[in-house]
C-alpha positions as CSV (number, residue, x, y, z in Angstrom):
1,X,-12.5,-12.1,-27.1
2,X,-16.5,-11.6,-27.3
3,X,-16.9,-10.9,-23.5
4,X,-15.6,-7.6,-22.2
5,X,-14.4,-9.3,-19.3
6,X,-11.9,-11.2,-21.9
7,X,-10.8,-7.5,-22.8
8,X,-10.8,-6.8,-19.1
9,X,-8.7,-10.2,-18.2
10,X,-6.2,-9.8,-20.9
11,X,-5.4,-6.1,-19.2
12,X,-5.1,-6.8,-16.3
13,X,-2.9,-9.3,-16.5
14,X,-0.6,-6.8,-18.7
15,X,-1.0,-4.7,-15.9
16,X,0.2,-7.0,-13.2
17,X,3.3,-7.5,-15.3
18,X,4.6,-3.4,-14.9
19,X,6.0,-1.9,-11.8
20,X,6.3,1.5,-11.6
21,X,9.5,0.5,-9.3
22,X,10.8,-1.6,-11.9
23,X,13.6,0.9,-12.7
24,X,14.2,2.6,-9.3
25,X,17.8,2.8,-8.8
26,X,17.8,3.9,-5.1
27,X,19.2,1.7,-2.7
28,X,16.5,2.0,-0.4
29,X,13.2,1.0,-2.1
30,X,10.9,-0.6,-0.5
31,X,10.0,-4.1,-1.6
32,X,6.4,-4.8,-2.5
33,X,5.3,-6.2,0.7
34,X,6.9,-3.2,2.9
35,X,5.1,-0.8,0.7
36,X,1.8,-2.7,1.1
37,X,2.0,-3.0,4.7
38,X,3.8,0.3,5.5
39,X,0.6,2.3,3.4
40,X,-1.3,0.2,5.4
41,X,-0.1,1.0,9.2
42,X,0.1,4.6,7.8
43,X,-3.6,5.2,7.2
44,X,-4.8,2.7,10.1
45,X,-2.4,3.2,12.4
46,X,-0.4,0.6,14.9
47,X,-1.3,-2.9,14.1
48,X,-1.1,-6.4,15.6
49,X,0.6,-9.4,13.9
50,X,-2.9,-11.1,14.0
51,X,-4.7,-7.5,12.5
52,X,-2.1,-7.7,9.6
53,X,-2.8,-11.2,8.9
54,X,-6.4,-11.0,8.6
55,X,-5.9,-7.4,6.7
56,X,-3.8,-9.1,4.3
57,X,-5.2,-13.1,4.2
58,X,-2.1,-14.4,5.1
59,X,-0.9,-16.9,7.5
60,X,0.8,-15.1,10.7
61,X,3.7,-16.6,10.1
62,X,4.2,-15.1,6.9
63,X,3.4,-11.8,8.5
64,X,5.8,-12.7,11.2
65,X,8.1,-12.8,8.8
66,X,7.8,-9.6,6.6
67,X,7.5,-7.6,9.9
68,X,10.5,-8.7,11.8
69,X,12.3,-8.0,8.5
70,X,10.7,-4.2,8.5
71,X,12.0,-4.1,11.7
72,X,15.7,-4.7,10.8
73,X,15.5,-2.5,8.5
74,X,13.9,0.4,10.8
75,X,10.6,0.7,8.8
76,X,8.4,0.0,11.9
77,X,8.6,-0.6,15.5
78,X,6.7,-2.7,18.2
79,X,4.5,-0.5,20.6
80,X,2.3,-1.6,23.4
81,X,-1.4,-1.7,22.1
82,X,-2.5,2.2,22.9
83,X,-6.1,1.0,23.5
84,X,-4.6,-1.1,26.5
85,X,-4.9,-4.8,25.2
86,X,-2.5,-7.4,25.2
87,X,-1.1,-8.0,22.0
88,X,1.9,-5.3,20.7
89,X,1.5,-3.7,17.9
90,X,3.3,-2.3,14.8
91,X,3.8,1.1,13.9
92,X,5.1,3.0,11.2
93,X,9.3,4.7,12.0
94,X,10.1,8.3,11.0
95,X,12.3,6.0,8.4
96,X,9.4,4.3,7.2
97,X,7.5,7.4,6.6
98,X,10.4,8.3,4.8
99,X,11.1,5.8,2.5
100,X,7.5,5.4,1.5
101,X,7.0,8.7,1.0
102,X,9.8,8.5,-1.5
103,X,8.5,5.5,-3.1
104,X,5.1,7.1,-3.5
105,X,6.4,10.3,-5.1
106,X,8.8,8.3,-7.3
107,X,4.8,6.3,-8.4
108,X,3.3,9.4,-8.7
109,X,5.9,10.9,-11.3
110,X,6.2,7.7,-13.0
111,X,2.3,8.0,-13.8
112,X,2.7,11.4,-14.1
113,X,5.4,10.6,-17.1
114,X,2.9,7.5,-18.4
115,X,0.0,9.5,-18.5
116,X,0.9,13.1,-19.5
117,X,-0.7,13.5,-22.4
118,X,-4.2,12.0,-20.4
119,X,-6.4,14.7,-19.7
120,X,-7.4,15.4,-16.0
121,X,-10.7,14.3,-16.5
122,X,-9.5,11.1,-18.6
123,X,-7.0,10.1,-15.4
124,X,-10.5,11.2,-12.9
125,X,-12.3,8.7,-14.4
126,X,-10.0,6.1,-14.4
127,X,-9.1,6.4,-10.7
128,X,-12.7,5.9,-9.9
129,X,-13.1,2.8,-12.7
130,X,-9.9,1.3,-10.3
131,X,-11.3,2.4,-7.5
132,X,-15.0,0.6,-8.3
133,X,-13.1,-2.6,-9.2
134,X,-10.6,-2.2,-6.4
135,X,-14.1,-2.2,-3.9
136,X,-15.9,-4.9,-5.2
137,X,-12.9,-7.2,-5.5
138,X,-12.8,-6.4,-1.3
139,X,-16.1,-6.5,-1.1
140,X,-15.9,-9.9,-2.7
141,X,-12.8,-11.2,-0.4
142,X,-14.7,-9.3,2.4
143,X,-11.7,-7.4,3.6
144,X,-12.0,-3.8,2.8
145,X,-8.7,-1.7,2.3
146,X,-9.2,1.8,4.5
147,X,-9.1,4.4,2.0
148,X,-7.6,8.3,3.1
149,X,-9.2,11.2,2.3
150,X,-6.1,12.3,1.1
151,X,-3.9,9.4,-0.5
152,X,-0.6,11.8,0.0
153,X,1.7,10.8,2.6
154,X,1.2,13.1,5.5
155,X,3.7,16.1,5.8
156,X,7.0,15.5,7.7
157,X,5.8,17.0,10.7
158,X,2.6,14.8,11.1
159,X,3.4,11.4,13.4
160,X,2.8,7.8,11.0
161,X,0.1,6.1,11.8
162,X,-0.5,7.8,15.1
């Protein structure tokens, strides 16, 4: 392993192997795709089943798919398009604000236990290393991921995604 991106390869597919859900005993958790797509709807707001596809580069039936099973299970609902076009749109339930909220505090504390002996400017820096190779692997796919100012779930009062 002479190249760093040999070093960088190994890792991350070491990485890709851990989930911070892994040992979540809650009935509830979301599954990977609800907790991509919910984070998603919460910082962009409603979305279509054609904006989801392209957001995610899947096929709409895929996305067809994962949404109607969000919708079983009360995560989102189907609104008519607030800027007035045609197709409906997705949005985020009080339920789904809950349960990724949970999920995300449950990550949080998880790194929390993983890294507590990291200091804050150690765990600074490598949120912006992952954030720089997050970027340019968008920047590569040419589909950006809408970043927060504030990657917290809102409070309870605020409304999801609206």
């Amino acid at each position: 392993m002479d190249k760093p991106t040999h070093l960088i390869e190994f890792e991350t597919m070491l990485l890709g192997r851990h989930s911070l859900n892994a040992h979540l005993r809650r009935p509830d958790h979301l599954d990977r795709s609800a907790y991509l797509m919910l984070s998603r709807l919460w910082i962009e707001g409603p979305m279509s089943i054609g904006e989801l596809s392209e957001a995610f580069g899947l096929d709409t039936s895929t996305v067809h798919r994962q949404t109607a099973a969000m919708m079983k299970s009360d995560l989102v609902e189907r609104i008519p398009d607030p800027a007035g076009g045609v197709a409906r749109k997705f949005r985020v339930t009080d339920e789904g604000e809950r349960r990724l909220r949970a999920d995300r505090e449950y990550n949080v504390n998880a790194l929390d236990r993983v890294m507590s002996d990291w200091s804050e400017t150690d765990m600074r820096k490598f949120a912006a290393y992952l954030e720089r190779f997050n970027t340019d692997l968008e920047a590569l796919e040419a589909r950006p991921w809408p970043r927060p100012s504030h990657p917290d779930p809102r409070p309870a009062h605020a409304e999801p995604g609206r």
